[in-house]
N, C-alpha and C positions, 0 to 999 in steps of 0.2 A: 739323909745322905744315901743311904740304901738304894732309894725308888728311881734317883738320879744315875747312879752305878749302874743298875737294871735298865733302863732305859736309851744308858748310852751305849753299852754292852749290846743290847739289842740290836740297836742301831749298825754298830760295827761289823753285828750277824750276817744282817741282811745287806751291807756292801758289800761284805768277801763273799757269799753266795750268790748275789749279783756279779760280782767281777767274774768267778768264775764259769757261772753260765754262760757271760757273753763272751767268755775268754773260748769255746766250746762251741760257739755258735759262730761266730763271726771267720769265716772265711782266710787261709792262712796262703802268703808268710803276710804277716802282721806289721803295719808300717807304723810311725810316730803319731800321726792322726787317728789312727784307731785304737789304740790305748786312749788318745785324748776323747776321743767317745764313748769307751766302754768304764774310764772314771767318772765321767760326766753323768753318764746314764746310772751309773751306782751313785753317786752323791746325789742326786735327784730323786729318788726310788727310799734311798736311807733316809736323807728329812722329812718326805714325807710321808714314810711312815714314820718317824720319829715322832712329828707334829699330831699325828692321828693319834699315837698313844698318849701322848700330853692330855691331847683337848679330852680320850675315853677317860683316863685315871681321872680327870679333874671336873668329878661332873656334880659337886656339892652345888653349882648352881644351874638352875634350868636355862638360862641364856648364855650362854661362854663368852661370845663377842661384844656383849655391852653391858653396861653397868650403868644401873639406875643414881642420877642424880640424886642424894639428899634435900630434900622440899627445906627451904629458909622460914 
């Protein structure tokens, strides 16, 4: 439960540190649409680095994306 807690925590790091840079970068006064860009651009940037640290922690097997059939 731990590693999950850590990794969504993470996650949530690097959105508000994303929102804030692009909150800082993007050109002001700020309309409706560019909030809807600078959430989009953090939820994008958050899974996938969410996804990165899944597939690093989970690396008990040498192939991640396939799984060897059992021979009948």
């Amino acid at each position: 439960m731990s590693r999950g807690l850590l990794l969504g925590g993470g996650a949530a790091c690097v959105f508000a540190i994303v929102v804030f840079v692009l909150l800082q970068i993007m050109p002001q006064p700020l309309r409706p649409p560019d909030y809807l860009v600078i959430g989009s651009v953090a939820t994008l940037l958050s899974l996938l680095v969410l996804f990165l640290l899944l597939v690093v922690s989970n690396q008990k097997e040498s192939n991640v994306f396939f799984k060897r059939r059992k021979k009948k």
